[in-house]
C-alpha positions as CSV (number, residue, x, y, z in Angstrom):
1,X,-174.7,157.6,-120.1
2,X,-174.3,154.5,-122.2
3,X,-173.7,152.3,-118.9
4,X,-177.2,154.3,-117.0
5,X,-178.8,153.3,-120.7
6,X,-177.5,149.4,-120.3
7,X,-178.7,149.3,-116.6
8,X,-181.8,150.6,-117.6
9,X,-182.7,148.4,-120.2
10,X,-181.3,145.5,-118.0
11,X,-183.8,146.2,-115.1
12,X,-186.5,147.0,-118.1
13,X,-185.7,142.8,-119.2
14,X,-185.4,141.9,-115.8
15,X,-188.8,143.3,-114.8
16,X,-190.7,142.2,-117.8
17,X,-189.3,138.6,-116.9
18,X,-190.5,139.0,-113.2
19,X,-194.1,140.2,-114.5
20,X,-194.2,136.7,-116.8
21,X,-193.2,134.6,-113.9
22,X,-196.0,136.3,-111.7
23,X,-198.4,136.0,-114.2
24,X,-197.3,132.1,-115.3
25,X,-197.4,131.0,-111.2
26,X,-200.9,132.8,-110.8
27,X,-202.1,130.5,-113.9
28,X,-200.3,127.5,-112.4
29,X,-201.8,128.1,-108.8
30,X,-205.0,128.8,-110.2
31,X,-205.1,126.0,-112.7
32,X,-204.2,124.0,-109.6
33,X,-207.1,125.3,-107.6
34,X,-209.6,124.7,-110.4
35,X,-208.6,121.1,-110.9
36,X,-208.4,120.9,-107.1
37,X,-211.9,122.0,-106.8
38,X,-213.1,120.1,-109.7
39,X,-211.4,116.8,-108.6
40,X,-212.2,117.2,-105.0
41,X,-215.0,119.4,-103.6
42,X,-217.8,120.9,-104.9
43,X,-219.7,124.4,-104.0
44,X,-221.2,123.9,-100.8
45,X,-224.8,123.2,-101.1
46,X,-227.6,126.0,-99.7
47,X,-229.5,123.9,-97.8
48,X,-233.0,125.6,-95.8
49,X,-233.6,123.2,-92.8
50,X,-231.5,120.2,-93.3
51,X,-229.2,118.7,-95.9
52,X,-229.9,115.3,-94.4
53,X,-232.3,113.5,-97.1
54,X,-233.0,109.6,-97.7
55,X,-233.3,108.0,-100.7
56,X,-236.6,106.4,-102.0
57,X,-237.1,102.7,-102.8
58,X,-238.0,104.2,-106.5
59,X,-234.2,104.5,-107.0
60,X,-232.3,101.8,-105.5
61,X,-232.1,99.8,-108.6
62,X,-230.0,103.5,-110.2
63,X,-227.8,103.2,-106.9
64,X,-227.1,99.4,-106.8
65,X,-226.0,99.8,-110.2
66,X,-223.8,102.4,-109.2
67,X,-224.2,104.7,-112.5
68,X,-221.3,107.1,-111.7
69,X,-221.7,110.3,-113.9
70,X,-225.2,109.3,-114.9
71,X,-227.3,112.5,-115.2
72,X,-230.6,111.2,-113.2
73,X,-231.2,112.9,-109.9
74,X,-232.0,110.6,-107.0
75,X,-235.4,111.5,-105.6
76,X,-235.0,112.3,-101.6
77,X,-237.3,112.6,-98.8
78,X,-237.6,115.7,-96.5
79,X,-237.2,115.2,-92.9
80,X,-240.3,116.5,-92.1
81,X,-242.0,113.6,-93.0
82,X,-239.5,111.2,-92.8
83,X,-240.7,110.4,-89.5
84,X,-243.8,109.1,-90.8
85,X,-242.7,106.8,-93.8
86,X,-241.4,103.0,-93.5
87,X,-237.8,102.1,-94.1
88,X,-235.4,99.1,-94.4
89,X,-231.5,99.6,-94.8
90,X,-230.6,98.0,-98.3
91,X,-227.4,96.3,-98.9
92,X,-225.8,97.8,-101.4
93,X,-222.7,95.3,-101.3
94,X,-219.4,95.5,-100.5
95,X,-217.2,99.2,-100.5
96,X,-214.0,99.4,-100.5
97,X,-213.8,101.8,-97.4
98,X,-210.7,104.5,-96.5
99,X,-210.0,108.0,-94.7
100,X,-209.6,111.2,-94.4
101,X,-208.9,114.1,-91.5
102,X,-209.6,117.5,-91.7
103,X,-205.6,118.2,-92.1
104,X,-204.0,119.5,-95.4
105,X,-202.5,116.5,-96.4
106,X,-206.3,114.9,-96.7
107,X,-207.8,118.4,-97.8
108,X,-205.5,120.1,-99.3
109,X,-206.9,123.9,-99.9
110,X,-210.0,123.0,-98.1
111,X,-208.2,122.4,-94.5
112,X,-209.0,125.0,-92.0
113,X,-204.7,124.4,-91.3
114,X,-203.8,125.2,-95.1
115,X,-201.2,128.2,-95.4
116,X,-203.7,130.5,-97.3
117,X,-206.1,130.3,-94.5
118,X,-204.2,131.2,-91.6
119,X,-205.1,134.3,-90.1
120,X,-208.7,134.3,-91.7
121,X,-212.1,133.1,-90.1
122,X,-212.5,130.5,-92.7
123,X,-213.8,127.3,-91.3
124,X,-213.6,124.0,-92.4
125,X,-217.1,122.7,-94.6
126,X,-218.1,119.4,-96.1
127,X,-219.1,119.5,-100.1
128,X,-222.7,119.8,-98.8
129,X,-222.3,122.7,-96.6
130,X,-222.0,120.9,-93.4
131,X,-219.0,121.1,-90.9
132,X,-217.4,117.3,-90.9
133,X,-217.7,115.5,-87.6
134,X,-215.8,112.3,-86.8
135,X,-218.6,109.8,-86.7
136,X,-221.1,111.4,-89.0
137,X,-219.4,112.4,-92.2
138,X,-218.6,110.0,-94.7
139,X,-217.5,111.3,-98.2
140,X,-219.1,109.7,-101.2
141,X,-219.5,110.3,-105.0
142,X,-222.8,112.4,-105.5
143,X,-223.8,110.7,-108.7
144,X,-224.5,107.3,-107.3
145,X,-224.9,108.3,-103.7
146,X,-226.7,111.8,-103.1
147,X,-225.5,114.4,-99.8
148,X,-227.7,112.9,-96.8
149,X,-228.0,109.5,-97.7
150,X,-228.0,107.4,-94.5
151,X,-225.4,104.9,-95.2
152,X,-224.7,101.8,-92.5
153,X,-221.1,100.5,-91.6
154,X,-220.3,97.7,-89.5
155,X,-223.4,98.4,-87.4
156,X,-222.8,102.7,-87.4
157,X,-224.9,105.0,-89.1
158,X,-223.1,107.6,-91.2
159,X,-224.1,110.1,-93.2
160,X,-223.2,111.4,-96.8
161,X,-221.8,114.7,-96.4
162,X,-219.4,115.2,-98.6
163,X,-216.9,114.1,-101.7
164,X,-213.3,114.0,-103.1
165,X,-210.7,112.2,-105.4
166,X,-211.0,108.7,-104.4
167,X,-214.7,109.0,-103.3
168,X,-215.4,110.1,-106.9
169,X,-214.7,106.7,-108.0
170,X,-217.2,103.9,-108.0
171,X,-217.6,101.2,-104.8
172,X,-215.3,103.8,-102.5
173,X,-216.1,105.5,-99.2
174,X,-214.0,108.1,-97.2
175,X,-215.1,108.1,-93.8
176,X,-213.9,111.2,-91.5
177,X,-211.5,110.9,-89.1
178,X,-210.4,113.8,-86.2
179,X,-206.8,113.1,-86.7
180,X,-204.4,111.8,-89.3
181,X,-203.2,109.2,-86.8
182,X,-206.6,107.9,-87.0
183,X,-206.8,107.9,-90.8
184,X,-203.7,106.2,-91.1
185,X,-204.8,102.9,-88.5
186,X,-207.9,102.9,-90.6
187,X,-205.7,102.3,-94.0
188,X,-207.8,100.6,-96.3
189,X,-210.8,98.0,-95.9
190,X,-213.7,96.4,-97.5
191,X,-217.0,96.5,-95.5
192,X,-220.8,95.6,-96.8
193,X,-222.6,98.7,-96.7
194,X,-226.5,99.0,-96.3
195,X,-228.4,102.4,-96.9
196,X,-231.9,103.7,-95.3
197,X,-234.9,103.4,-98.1
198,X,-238.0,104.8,-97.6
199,X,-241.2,102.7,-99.2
């Protein structure tokens, strides 16, 4: 009897330890999540027709400075009658440029390929909603540069679809890559960058 009552009270300690371990690596995993999420991504945007917008002439002189966390919004244009306005691409001066694939090393929870979202239908989304395309997507930081900006590289027209750590940061684009190979021969590189402005 006083052995079954030892036993007992062992396997009482032992579960009781067990439930603070689950319950301290649920905190830790979702504390990582948060600041993951909060670092990273945002909520993907709603968007009705199009998330592509362009930036008016009105507030290049916010986005040259490049006010990151200022709390002005950047007035946009809808497509419908972008069509119709004038435009010039604006130099916005040099970026520091890098990149970024879809895989879980560049996305971590995000990636269509990490562990928690095997066996689901989850697929892969930009910050604005959008699913990145090699080509298109650049990530940027939404204070200074808003989700559809038309941004020009070298000659190519991308557009801003999304964000993350290093994009967060002032003077840095992450352009999208289909492949981590890819990202890697990119490495790092410093480019002027020009944006469409409507007048």
């Amino acid at each position: 009897m006083k052995n079954l009552k030892r036993n007992l009270l062992a396997l009482l300690i032992c579960g009781i330890g067990l439930l603070i371990t689950v319950y301290g690596l649920s905190k830790s995993v979702q504390g990582e999540l948060d600041s993951v999420g909060a670092a990273s991504r945002t909520e993907p945007i709603r968007v009705q027709h199009t998330p592509y917008v362009s930036v008016r002439a009105a507030d290049m002189a916010y986005l040259s400075a490049g006010s990151a966390g200022a709390s002005r919004s950047v007035e946009t244009v809808d497509n419908a009658v972008e069509s119709e306005l004038e435009y010039e691409w604006v130099s916005l001066g040099e970026y520091t440029l890098l990149a970024y694939c879809p895989c879980k090393l560049c996305c971590g929870i995000w990636s269509a390929e990490h562990p928690s979202r095997r066996g689901t239908d989850f697929v892969q989304r930009t910050a604005s909603g959008t699913i990145p395309e090699a080509g298109r997507t650049i990530a940027v930081n939404p204070a200074v540069m808003p989700y559809g900006t038309e941004v020009m590289i070298d000659g190519h027209v991308y557009i801003a679809e999304d964000t993350g750590g290093a994009a967060r940061r002032a003077r840095i684009i992450d352009i999208f890559m289909e492949c981590h190979q890819s990202a890697l021969e990119f490495g790092r590189q410093r480019a002027e960058i020009f944006i469409k402005v409507y007048e």
